[in-house]
GUMAR-527564 format. One record per residue (C-alpha): residue in one letter; x, y, z. Coordinates in nm, 4 decimals. Layout:
% GUMAR-527564
{residuo:A xx:X yy:Y zz:Z} $
...
//
This chain:
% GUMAR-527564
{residuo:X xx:1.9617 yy:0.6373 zz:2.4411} $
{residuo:X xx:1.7689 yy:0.4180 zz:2.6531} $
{residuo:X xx:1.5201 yy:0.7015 zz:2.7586} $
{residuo:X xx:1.4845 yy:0.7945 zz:2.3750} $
{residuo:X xx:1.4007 yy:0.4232 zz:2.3254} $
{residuo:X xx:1.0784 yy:0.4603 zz:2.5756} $
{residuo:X xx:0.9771 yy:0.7745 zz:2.4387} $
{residuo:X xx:0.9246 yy:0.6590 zz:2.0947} $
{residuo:X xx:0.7781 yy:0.3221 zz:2.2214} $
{residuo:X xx:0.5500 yy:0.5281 zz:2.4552} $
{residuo:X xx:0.4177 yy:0.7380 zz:2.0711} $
{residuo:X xx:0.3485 yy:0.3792 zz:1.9431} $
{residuo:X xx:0.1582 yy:0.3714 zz:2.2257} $
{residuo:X xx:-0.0440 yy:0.6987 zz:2.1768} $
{residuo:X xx:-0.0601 yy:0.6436 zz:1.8317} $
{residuo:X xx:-0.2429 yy:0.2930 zz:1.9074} $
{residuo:X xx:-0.4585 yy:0.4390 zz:2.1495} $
{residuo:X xx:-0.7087 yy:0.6097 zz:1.8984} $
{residuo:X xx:-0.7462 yy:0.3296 zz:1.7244} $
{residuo:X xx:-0.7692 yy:0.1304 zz:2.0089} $
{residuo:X xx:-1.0948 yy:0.3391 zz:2.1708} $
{residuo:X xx:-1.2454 yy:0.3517 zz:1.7855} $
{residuo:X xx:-1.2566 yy:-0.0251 zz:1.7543} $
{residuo:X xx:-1.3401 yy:-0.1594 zz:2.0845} $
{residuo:X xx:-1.6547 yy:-0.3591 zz:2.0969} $
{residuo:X xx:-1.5854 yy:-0.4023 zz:1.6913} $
{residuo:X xx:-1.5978 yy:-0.6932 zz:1.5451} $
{residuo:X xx:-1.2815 yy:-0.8019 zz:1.3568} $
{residuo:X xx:-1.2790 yy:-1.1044 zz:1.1162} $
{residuo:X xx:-0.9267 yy:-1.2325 zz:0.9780} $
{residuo:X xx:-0.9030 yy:-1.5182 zz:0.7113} $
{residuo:X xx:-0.6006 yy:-1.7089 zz:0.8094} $
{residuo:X xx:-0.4126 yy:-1.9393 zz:0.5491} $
{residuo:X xx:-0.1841 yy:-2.0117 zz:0.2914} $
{residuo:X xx:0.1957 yy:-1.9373 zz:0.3574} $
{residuo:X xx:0.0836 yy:-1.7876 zz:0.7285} $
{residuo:X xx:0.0068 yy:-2.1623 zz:0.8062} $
{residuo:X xx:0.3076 yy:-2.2913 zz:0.6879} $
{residuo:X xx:0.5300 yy:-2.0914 zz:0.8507} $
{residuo:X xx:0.5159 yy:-2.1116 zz:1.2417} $
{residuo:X xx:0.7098 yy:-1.8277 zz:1.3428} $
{residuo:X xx:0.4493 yy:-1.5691 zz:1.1057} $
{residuo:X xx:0.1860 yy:-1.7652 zz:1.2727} $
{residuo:X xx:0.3078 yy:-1.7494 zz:1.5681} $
{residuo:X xx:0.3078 yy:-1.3413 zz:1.5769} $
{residuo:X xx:-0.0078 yy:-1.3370 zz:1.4189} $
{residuo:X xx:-0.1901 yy:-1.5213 zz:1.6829} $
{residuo:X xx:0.0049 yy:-1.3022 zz:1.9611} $
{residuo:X xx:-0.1796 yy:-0.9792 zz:1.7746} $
{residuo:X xx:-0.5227 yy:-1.1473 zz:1.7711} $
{residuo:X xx:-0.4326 yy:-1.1982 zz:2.1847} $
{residuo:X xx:-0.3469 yy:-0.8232 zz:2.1904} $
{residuo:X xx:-0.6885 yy:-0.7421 zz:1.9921} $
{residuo:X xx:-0.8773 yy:-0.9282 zz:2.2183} $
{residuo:X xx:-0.7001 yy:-0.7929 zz:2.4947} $
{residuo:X xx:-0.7398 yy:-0.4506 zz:2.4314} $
{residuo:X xx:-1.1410 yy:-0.4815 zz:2.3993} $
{residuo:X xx:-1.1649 yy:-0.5592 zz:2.0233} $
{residuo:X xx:-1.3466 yy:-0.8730 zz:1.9324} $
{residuo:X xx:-1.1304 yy:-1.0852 zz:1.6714} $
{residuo:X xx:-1.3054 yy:-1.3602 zz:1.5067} $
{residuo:X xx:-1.0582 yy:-1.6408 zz:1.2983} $
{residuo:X xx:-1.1210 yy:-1.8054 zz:0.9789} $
{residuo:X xx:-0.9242 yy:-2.0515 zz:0.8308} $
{residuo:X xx:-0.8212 yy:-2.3200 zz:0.5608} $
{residuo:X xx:-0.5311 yy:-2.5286 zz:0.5360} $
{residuo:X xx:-0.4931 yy:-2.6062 zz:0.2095} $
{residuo:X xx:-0.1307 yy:-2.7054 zz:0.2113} $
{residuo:X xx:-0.0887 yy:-2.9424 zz:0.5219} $
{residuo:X xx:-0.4630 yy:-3.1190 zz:0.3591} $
{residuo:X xx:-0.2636 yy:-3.1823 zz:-0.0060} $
{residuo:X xx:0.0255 yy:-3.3559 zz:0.2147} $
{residuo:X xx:-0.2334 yy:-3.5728 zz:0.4260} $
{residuo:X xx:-0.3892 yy:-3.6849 zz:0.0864} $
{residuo:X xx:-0.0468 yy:-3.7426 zz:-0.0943} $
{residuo:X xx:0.0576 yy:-3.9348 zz:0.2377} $
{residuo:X xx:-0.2850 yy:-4.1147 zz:0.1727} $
{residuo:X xx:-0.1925 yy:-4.2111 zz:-0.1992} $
{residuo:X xx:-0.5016 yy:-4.0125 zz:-0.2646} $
{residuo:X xx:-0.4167 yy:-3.7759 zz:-0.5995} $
{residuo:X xx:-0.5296 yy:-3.3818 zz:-0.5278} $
{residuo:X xx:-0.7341 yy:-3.2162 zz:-0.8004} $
{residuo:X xx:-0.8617 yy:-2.8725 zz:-0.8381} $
{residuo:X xx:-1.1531 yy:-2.7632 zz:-1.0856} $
{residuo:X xx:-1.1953 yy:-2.3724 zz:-1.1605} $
{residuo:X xx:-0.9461 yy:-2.3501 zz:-0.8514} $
{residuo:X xx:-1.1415 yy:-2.5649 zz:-0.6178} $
{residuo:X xx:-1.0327 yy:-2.8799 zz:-0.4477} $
{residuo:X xx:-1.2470 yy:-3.1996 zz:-0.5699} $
{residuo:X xx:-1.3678 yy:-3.3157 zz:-0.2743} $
{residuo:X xx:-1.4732 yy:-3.6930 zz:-0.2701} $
{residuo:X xx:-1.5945 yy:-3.8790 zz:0.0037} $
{residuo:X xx:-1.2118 yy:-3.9822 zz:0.1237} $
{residuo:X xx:-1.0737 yy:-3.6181 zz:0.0463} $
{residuo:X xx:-1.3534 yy:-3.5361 zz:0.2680} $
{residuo:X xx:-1.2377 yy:-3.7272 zz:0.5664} $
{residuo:X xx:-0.9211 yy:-3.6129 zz:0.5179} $
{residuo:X xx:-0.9913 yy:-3.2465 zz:0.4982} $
{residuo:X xx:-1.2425 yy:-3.2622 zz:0.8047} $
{residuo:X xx:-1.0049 yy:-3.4358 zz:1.0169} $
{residuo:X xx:-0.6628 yy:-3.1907 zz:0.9236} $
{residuo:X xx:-0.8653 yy:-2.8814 zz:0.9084} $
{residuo:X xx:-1.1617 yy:-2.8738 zz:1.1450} $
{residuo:X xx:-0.9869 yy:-3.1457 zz:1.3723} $
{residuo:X xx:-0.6074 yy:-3.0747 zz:1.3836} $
{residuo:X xx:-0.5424 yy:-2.7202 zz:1.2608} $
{residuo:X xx:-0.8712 yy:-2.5569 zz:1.4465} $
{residuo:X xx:-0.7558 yy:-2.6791 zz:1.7652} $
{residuo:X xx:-0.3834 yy:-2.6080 zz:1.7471} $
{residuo:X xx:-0.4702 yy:-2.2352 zz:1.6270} $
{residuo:X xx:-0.7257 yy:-2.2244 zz:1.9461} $
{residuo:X xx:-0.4761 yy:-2.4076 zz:2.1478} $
{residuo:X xx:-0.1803 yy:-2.1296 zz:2.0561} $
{residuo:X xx:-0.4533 yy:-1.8629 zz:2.1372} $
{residuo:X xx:-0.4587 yy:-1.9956 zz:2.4917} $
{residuo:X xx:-0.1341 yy:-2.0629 zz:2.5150} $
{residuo:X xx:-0.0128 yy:-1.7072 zz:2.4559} $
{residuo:X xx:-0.2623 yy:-1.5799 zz:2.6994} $
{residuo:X xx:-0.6031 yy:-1.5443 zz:2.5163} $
{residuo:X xx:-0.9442 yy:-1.7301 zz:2.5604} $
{residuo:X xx:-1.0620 yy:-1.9484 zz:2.2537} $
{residuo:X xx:-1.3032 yy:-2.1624 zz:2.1238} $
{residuo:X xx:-1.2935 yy:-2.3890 zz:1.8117} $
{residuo:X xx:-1.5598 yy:-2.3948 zz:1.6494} $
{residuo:X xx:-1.5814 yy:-2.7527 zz:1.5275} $
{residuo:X xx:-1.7907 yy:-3.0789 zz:1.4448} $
{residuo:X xx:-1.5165 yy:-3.3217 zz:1.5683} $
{residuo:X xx:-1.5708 yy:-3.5418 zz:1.8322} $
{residuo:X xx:-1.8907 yy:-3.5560 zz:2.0617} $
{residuo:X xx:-1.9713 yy:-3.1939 zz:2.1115} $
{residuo:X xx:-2.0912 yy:-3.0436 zz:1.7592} $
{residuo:X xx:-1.9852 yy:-2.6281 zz:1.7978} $
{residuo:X xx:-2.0273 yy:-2.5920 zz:1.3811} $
{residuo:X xx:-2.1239 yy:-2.2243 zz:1.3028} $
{residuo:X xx:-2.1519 yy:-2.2286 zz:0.9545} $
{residuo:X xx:-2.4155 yy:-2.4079 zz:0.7809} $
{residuo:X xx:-2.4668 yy:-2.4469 zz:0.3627} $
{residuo:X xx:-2.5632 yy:-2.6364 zz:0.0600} $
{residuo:X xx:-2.3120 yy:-2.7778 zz:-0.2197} $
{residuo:X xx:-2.1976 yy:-2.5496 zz:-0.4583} $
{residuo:X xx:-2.3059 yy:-2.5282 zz:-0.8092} $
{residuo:X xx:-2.0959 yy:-2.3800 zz:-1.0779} $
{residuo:X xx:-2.1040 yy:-2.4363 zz:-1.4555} $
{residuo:X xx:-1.8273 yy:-2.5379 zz:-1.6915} $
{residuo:X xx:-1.7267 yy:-2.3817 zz:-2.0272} $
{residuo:X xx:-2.0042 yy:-2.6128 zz:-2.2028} $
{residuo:X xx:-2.2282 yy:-2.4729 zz:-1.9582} $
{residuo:X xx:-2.3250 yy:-2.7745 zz:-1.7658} $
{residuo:X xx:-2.2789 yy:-2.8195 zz:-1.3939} $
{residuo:X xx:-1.9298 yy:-2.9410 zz:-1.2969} $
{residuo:X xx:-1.8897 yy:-3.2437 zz:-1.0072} $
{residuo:X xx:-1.6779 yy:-3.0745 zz:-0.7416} $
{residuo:X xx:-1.8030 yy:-3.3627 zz:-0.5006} $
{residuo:X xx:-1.8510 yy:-3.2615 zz:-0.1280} $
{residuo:X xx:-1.7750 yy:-2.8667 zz:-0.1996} $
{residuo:X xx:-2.0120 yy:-2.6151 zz:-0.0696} $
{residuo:X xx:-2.1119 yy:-2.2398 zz:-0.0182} $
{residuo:X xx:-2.2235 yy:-2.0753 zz:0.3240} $
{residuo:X xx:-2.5300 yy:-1.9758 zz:0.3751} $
{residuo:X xx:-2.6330 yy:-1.8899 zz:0.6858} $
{residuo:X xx:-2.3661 yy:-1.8382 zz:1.0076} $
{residuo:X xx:-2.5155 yy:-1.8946 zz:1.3780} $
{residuo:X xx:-2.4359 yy:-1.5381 zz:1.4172} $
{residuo:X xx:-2.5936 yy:-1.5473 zz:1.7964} $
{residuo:X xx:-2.2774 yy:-1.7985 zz:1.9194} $
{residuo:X xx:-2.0161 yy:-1.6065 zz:1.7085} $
{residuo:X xx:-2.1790 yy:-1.2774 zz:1.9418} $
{residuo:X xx:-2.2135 yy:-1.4570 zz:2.3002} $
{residuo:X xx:-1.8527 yy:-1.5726 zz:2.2302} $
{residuo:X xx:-1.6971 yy:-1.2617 zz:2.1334} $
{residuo:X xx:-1.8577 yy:-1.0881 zz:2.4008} $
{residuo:X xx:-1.7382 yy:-1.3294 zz:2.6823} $
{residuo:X xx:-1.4121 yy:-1.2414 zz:2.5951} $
{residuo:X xx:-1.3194 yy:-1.5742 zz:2.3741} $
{residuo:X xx:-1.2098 yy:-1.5432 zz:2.0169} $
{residuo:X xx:-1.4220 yy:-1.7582 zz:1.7365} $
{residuo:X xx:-1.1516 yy:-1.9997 zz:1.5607} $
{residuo:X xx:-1.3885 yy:-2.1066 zz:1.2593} $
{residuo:X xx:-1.2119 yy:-2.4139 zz:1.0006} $
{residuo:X xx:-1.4221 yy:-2.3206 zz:0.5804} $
{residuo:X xx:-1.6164 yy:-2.6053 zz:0.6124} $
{residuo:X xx:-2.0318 yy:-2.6261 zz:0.6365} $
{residuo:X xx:-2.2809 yy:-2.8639 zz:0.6996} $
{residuo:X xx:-2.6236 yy:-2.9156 zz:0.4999} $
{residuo:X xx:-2.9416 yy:-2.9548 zz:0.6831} $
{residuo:X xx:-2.9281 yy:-3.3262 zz:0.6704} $
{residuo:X xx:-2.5358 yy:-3.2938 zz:0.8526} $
{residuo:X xx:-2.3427 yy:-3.3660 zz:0.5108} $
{residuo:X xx:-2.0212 yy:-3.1633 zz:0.5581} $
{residuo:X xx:-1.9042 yy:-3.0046 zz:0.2848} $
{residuo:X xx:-1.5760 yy:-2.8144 zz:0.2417} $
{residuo:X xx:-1.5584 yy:-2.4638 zz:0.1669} $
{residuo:X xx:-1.3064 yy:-2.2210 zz:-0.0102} $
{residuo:X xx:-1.1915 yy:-2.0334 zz:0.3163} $
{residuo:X xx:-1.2021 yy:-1.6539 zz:0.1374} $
{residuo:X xx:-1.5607 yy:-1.7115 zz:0.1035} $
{residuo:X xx:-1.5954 yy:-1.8233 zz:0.3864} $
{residuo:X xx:-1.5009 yy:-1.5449 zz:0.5437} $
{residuo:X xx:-1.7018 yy:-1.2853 zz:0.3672} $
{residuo:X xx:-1.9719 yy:-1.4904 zz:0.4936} $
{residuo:X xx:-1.8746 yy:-1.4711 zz:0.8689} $
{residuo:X xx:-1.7771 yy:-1.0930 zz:0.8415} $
{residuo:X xx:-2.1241 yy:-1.0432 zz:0.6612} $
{residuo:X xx:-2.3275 yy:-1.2667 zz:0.8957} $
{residuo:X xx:-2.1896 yy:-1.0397 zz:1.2353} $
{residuo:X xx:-2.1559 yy:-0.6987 zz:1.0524} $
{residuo:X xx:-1.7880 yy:-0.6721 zz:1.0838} $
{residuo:X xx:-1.5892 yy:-0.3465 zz:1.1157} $
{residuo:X xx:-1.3061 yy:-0.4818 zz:0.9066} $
{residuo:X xx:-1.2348 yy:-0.8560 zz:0.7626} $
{residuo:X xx:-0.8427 yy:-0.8800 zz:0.7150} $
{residuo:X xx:-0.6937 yy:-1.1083 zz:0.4488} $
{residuo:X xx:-0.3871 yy:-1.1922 zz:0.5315} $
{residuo:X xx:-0.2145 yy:-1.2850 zz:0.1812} $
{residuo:X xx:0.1526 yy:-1.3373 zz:0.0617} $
{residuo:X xx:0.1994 yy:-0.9976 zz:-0.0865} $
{residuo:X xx:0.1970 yy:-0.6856 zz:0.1015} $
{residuo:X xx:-0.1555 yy:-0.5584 zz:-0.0844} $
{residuo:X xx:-0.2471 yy:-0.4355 zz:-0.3621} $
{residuo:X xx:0.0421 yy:-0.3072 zz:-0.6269} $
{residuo:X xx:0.0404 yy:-0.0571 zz:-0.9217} $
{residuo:X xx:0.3187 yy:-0.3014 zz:-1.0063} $
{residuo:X xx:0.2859 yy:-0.6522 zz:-0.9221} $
{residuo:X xx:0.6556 yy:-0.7095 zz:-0.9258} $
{residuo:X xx:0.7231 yy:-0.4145 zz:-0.6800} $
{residuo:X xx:0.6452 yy:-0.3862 zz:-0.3179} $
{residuo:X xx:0.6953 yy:-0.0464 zz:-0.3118} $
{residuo:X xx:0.4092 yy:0.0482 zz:-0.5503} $
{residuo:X xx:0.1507 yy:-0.0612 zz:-0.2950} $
{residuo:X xx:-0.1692 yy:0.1383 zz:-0.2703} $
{residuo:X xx:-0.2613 yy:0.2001 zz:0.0802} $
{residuo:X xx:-0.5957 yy:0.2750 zz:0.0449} $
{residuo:X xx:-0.8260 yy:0.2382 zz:-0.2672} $
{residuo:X xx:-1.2310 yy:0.3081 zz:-0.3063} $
{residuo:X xx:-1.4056 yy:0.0443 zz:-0.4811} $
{residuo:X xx:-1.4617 yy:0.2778 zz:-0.7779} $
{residuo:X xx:-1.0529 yy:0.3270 zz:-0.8001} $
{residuo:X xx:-1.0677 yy:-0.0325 zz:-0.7297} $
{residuo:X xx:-1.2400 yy:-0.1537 zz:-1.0503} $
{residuo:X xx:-1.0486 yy:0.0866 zz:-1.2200} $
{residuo:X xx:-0.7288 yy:-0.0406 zz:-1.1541} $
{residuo:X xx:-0.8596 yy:-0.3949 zz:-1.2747} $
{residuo:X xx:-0.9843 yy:-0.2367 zz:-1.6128} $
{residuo:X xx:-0.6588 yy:-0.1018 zz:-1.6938} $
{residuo:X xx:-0.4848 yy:-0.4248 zz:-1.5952} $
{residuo:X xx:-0.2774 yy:-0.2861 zz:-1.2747} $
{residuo:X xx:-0.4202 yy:-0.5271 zz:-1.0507} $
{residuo:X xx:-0.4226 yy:-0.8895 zz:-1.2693} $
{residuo:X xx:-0.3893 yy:-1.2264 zz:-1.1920} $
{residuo:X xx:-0.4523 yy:-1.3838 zz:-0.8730} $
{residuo:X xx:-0.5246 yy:-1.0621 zz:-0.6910} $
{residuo:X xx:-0.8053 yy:-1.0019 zz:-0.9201} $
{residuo:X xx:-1.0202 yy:-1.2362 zz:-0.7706} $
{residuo:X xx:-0.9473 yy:-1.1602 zz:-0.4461} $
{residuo:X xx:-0.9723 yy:-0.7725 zz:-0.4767} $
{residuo:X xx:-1.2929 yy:-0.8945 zz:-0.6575} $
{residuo:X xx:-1.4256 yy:-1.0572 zz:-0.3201} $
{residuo:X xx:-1.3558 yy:-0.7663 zz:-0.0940} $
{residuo:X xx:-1.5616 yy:-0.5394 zz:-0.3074} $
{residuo:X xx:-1.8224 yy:-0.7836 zz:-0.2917} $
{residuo:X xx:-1.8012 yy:-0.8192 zz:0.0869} $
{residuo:X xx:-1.8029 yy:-0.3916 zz:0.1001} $
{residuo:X xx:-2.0914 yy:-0.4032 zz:-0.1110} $
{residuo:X xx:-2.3002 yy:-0.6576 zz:0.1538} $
{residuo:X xx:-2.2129 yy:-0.3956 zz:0.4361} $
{residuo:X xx:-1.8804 yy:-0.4964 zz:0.5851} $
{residuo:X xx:-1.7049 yy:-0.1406 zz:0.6131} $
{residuo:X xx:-1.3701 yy:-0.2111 zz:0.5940} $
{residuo:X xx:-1.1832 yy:-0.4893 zz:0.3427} $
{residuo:X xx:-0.7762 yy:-0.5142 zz:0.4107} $
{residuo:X xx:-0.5481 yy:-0.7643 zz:0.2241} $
{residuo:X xx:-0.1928 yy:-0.7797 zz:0.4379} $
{residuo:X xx:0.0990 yy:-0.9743 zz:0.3916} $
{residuo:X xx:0.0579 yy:-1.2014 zz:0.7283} $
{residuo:X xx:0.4265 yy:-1.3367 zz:0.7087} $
{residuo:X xx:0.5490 yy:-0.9743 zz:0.8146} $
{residuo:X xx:0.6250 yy:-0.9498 zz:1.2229} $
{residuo:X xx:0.3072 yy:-0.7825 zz:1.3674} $
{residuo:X xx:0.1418 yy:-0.6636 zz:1.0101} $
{residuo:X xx:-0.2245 yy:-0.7420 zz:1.1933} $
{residuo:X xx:-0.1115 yy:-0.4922 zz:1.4319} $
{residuo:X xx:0.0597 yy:-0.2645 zz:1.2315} $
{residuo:X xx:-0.2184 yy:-0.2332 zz:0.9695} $
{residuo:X xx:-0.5037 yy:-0.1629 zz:1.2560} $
{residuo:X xx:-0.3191 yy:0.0221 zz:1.5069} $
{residuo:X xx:-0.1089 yy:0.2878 zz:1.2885} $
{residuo:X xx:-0.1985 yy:0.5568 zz:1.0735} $
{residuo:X xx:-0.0420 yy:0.4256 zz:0.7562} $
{residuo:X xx:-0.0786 yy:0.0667 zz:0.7667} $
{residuo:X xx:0.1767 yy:-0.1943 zz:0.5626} $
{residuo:X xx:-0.1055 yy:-0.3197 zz:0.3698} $
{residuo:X xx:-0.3821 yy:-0.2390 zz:0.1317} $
{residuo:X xx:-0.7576 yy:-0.1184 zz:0.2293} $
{residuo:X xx:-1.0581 yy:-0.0893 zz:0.0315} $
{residuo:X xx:-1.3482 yy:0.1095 zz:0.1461} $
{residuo:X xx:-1.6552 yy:0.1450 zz:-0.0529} $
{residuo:X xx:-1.6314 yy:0.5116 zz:-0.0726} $
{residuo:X xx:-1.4462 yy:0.7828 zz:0.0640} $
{residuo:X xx:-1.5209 yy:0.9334 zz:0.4330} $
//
């Protein structure tokens, strides 16, 4: 029994090793959030993959929000959390609170657990003396149903990524941990919806894959049942599957932004449920995957 055991860990193995020799030197960005942040264990696993991915030659890059543990600093702060068009108002003392939770306390436990678990890391942060800040913007402008601009406060879009530091990190051997905020030329900081994010980041370095790591196991022909997930979907059968209503709600939008990020160049778009053991693993290193990818056409 024992010596069956190593034989089928040893085809895991082999079965990883293609993979493994088609991605090294790749770049791989994964958007880290929602209920992967509030669960430690999940997180926990997750960050043990990225330390296998990096270990194995692949260049991992994080990005993250932390949406959750920011609503509980402001309701600790008497501060009242509201969202327009699914964005989080950000005035000036929402702002201090989300720069010092997310780019001060979550970026440097996630690079902190990185190094802990036997991987190199840098956070990539404005906190403190040392300004490391990779992503740099202007506030974002969005219209309301009258058609005039809505006041989101300090909220902002990326547009450009210091693409050259995300590169000399990666190939040192350290993996980018990246908090969805920006700064403005003048140094405002402005807080950033961490999906767009990064699709900027995975556009910016010319990503192999950007991995989305959600609370449902993909895409589904029925939302209700995990075992209707499509493993793999062109952007064509994509839209499709939007038109006729299969994919609704809040995966539209999402499913939305990785055919937006395949259409800027990014080849590969995956949206995994990140509270499964080892799904970043799973979904990269086997042939079937547990999640859903997009591709922008077939190969």
């Amino acid at each position: 029994m024992e010596t069956q055991d190593a034989i089928e860990k040893a085809d895991v193995l082999i079965e990883a090793m293609g993979w493994i020799r088609r991605f090294r030197d790749k770049t791989t960005v994964i958007k880290v959030g929602g209920s992967v942040m509030e669960q430690p264990e999940a997180l926990h696993h997750l960050l043990v993959d990225i330390v296998f991915m990096e270990s194995v030659g692949m260049r991992p890059i994080v990005v993250h929000g932390g949406g959750a543990a920011i609503s509980r600093a402001m309701t600790e702060a008497k501060i009242e959390a509201r969202f327009i068009q699914g964005r989080r108002y950000t005035d000036s003392a929402t702002l201090a609170i989300v720069e010092k939770v997310l780019a001060g306390e979550i970026n440097e436990r996630i690079a902190g657990k990185i190094e802990e678990f036997g991987g190199r890391s840098m956070p990539l942060n404005f906190v403190g003396e040392t300004n490391n800040n990779v992503l740099y913007g202007e506030p974002l402008e969005i219209a309301g149903d009258d058609g005039k601009p809505l006041d989101l406060g300090h909220v902002g879009k990326v547009t450009k990524v210091d693409r050259d530091t995300l590169d000399n990190l990666c190939y040192a051997g350290q993996v980018p941990v990246i908090p969805s905020m920006c700064e403005t030329e003048s140094g405002q900081r402005l807080n950033v919806n961490a999906d767009t994010a990064a699709t900027a980041v995975a556009q910016a370095v010319g990503a192999e894959k950007l991995v989305f790591l959600s609370d449902v196991n993909g895409v589904r022909l029925d939302k209700d049942d995990p075992d209707s997930l499509v493993h793999s979907l062109t952007a064509p059968q994509a839209q499709e599957l939007i038109a006729n209503g299969s994919i609704a709600s809040g995966m539209i939008p999402k499913v939305e932004a990785c055919l937006e990020t395949l259409r800027r160049g990014v080849k590969k778009v995956h949206i995994i449920d990140g509270r499964v053991r080892h799904s970043l693993l799973l979904e990269i290193f086997t042939n079937l995957g547990v999640g859903t990818e997009l591709i922008a056409e077939p190969v």
